[in-house]
C-alpha positions in Angstrom: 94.6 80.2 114.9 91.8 81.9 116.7 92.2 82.0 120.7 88.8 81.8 123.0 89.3 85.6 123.8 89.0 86.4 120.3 85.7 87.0 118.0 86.9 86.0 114.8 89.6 86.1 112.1 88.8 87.7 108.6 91.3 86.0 105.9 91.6 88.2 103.0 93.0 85.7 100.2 96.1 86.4 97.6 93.7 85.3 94.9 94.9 87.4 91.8 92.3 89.2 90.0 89.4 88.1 92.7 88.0 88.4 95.7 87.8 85.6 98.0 87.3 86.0 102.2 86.7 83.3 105.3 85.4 84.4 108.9 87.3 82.0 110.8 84.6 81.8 114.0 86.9 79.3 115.9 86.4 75.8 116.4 86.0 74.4 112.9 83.2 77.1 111.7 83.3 79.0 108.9 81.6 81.9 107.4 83.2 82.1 103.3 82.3 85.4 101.5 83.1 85.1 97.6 85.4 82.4 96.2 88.0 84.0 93.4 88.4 82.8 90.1 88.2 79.6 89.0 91.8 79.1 89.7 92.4 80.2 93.0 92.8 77.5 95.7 93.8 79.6 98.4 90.3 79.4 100.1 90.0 75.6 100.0 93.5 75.4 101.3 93.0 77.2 104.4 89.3 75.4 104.6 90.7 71.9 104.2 93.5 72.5 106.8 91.0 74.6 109.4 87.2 74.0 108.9 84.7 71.4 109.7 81.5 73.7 109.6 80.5 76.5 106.8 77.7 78.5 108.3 77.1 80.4 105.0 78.5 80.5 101.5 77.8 83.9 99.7 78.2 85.2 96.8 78.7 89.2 97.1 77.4 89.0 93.4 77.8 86.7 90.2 80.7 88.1 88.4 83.0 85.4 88.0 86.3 86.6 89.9 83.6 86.2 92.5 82.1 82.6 92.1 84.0 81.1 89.5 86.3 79.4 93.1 83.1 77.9 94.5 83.6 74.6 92.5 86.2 73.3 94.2 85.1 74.5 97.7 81.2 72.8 96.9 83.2 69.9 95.3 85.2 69.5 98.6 83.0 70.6 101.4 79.2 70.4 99.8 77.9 68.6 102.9 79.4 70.7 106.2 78.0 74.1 104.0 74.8 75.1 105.8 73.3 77.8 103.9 74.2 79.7 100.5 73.7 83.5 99.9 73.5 85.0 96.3 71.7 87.8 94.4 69.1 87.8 91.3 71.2 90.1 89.2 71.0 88.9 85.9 74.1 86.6 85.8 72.6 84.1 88.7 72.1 81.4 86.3 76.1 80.4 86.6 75.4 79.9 90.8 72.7 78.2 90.0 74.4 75.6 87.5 77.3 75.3 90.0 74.6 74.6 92.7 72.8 72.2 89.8 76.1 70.3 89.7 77.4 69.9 93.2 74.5 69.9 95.2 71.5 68.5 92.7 69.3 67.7 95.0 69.2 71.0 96.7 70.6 69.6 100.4 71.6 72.9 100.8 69.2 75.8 102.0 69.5 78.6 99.2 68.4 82.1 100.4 68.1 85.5 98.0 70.5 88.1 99.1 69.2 91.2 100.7 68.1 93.2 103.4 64.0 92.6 103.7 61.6 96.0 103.6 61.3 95.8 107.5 65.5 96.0 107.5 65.9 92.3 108.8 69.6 91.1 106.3 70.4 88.8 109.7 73.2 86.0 108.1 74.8 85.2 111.4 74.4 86.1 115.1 76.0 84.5 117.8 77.6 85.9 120.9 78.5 89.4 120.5 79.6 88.2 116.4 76.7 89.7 114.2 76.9 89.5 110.0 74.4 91.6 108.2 73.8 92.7 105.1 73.4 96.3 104.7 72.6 96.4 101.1 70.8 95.7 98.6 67.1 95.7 99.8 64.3 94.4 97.7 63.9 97.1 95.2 67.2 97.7 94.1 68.0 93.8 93.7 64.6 93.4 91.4 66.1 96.1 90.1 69.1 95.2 88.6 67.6 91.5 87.8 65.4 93.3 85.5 68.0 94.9 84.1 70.1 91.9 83.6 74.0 91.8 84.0 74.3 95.5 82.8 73.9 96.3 86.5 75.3 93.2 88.3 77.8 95.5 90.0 75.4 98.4 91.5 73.8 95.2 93.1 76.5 94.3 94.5 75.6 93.2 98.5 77.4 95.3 101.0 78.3 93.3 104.3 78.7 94.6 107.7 80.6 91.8 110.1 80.7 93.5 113.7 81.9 92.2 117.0 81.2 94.5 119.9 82.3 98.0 118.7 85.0 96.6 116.1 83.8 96.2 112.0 84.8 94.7 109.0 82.6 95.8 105.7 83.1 93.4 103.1 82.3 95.7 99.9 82.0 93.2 96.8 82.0 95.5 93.7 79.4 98.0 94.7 79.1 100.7 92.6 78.8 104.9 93.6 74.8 104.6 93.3 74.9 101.5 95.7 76.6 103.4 98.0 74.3 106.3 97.9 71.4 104.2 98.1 72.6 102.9 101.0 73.6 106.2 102.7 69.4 106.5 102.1 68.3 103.0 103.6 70.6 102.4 106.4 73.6 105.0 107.4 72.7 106.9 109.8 75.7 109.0 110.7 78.1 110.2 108.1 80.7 109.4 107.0 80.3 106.0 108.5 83.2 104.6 110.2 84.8 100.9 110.3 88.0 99.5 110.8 88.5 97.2 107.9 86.3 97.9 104.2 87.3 95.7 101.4 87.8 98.3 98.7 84.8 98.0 96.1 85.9 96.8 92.6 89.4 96.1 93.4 89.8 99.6 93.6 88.7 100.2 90.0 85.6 102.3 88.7 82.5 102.6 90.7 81.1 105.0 88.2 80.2 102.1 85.9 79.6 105.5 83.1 76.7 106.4 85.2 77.7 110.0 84.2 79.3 110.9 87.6 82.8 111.8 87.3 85.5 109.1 89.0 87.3 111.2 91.3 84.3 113.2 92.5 83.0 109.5 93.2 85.7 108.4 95.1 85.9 111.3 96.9 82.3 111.5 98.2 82.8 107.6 99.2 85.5 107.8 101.6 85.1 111.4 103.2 81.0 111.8 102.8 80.1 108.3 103.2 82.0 105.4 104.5 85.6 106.1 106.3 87.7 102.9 106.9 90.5 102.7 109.5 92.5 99.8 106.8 91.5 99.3 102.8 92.0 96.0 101.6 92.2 95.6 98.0 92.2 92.5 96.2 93.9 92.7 92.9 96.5 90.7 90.5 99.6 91.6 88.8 98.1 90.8 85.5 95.1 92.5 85.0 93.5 94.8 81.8 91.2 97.1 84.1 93.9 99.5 85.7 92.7 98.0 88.8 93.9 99.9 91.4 93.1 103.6 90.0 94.8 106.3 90.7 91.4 108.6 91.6 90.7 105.3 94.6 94.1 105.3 96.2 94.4 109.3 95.8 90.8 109.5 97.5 91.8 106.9 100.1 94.9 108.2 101.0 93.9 112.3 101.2 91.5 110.3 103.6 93.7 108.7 106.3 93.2 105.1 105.1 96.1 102.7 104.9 95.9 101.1 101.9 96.8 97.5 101.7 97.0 95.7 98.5 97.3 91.7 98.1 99.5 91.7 94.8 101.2 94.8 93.5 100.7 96.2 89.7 103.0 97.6 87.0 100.9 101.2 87.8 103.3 100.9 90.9 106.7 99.6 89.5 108.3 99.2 85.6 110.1 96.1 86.8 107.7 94.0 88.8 110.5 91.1 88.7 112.5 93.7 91.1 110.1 93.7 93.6 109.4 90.0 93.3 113.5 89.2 94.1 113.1 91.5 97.7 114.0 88.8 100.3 110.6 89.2 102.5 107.9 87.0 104.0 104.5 86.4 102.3 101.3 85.3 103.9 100.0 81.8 103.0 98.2 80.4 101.5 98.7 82.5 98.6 98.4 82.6 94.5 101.8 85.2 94.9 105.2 83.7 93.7 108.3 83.4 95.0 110.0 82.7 92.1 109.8 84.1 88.6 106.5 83.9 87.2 105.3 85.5 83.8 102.8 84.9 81.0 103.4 83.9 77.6 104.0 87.3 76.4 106.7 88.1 79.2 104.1 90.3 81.6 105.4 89.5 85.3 102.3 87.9 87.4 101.3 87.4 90.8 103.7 89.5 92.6 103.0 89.9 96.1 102.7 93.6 97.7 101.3 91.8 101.0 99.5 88.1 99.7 97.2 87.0 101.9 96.1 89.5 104.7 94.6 88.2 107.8 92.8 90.0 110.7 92.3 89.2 114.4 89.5 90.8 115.8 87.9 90.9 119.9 85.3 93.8 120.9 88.6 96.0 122.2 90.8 95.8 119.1 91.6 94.8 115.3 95.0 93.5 114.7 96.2 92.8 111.2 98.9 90.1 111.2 101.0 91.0 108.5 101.1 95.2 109.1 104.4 95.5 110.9 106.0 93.2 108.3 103.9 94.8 105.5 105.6 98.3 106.5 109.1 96.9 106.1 108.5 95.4 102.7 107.6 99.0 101.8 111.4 100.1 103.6 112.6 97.4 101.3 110.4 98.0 97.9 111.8 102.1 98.7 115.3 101.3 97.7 114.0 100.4 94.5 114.3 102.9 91.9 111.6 101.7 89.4 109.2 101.8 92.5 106.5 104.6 92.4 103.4 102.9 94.4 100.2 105.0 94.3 99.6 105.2 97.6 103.0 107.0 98.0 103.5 104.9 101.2 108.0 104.1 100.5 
């Protein structure tokens, strides 16, 4: 775990088709930034084992790969969570009956999230740790609560976690025209660069048919206006939304990122069950199988391509704990024949 020299660790969870993230601060506290689907335990795992103190619970947005997780962490840890983050965006009404159920008499401080006319999106601040949100502000959140659920994803918040120099952005499913908007409100200098970005939309669409075509899209994102030194995407096996696309990872790679996906996809190899047999270490806690694991109609599920991804970071320097192993998987997956990843890195 986390030594005194360090800032904090970000854990990326193995959650399957979901997104679910801790800031390990050290010393039993906890920042937790979306919670998976309802199915994923991989969160309350590591909280149960590491944590005595959440300093926030938020919800990037309401979709409910997203929230759907936060039973079992309120039904576990309901009185050591502090404060919990969400947005109005038209699906609130399911955090709000989780909250109803686990917390009914509203113990818990509940605060709308986004960044305040004046610029003020302060979540944490200690030391030289600082979480923020960058986006959305007050206008674009009525927004898309006036708009209802159509929009829950151009609402999406946008995180920045910084210690010192070093940054993690923690991207939710933000859409192109968040991203824009936010270019407008709050990046100064283009493109803006961090060393960790949670890929928006588990590398799927941001174009949500707004009319803009998908490549231009994620082209403009990741060499006009956000370039990441590492792109985390968190994705499952099984999933009907072609999550990753081809136009992310082709935009991501043409820009220098190293892509780093928690499970791998068919859209990478014909015989996930190949991959699944390569003798290799994966990250715990983790949804990600060992053995065989498929669905009633045969599909191969929750195949690790990393799991679980973990970060250490101090104001000189990120280290990822799994990269050195992660690049010798990809030695190993290269032998394979049936193995074409779209990142192209075998």
């Amino acid at each position: 775990m986390i030594k005194k020299e360090k800032c904090f660790e970000c854990w990326f969870f193995d959650v399957g088709q979901g997104t679910s993230s801790v800031v390990y601060l050290g010393e039993g506290q906890a920042i937790v930034i979306d919670c998976g689907p309802g199915r994923s335990k991989q969160a309350l795992q590591f909280l149960r084992k590491h944590v005595s103190n959440i300093k926030a619970l938020i919800f990037s947005h309401n979709d409910s790969d997203h929230i759907n997780g936060a039973a079992g962490i309120l039904g576990n840890f309901v009185d050591i969570v502090e404060k919990i983050y969400f947005l109005a965006d038209g699906k609130h009404e399911k955090v709000l009956g989780l909250l109803n159920t686990y917390d009914p008499e509203k113990k818990i401080p509940r605060e709308r999230l986004e960044k305040t006319s004046e610029g003020r999106g302060g979540i944490f601040h200690e030391g030289n740790v600082k979480l923020e949100i960058i986006y959305p502000g007050f206008i674009s959140n009525l927004e898309a609560e006036n708009a209802g659920s159509r929009r829950a994803n151009q609402t999406s918040a946008i995180l920045k976690l910084t210690c010192g120099e070093k940054c993690v952005i923690f991207s939710g499913d933000a859409t192109i025209t968040a991203w824009e908007r936010l270019t407008e409100e709050y990046l100064k200098e283009r493109p803006f660069e961090c060393d960790i970005m949670t890929i928006p939309h588990h590398g799927g669409k941001i174009t949500s048919g707004q009319g803009q075509g998908e490549s231009e899209a994620q082209k403009k994102l990741y060499t006009e206006i956000i370039k990441p030194k590492y792109g985390i995407i968190s994705v499952g096996t099984i999933n009907d939304h072609g999550h990753p696309s081809p136009e992310t990872i082709s935009a991501m790679v043409e820009s220098g990122i190293e892509v780093l996906c928690t499970q791998m996809t068919s859209q990478c190899c014909c015989d996930l069950e190949l991959i699944r047999g390569v003798n290799r270490i994966i990250a715990q806690p983790s949804l990600s199988s060992r053995e065989e694991d498929r669905t009633g109609s045969g599909r191969s599920k929750n195949v690790a391509c990393l799991g679980t991804i973990s970060a250490e970071v101090n104001p000189e320097e990120i280290k990822i704990n799994q990269l050195k192993t992660h690049r010798q998987n990809r030695e190993l997956f290269s032998k394979i024949s049936a193995f074409k990843p779209l990142c192209g890195k075998c």
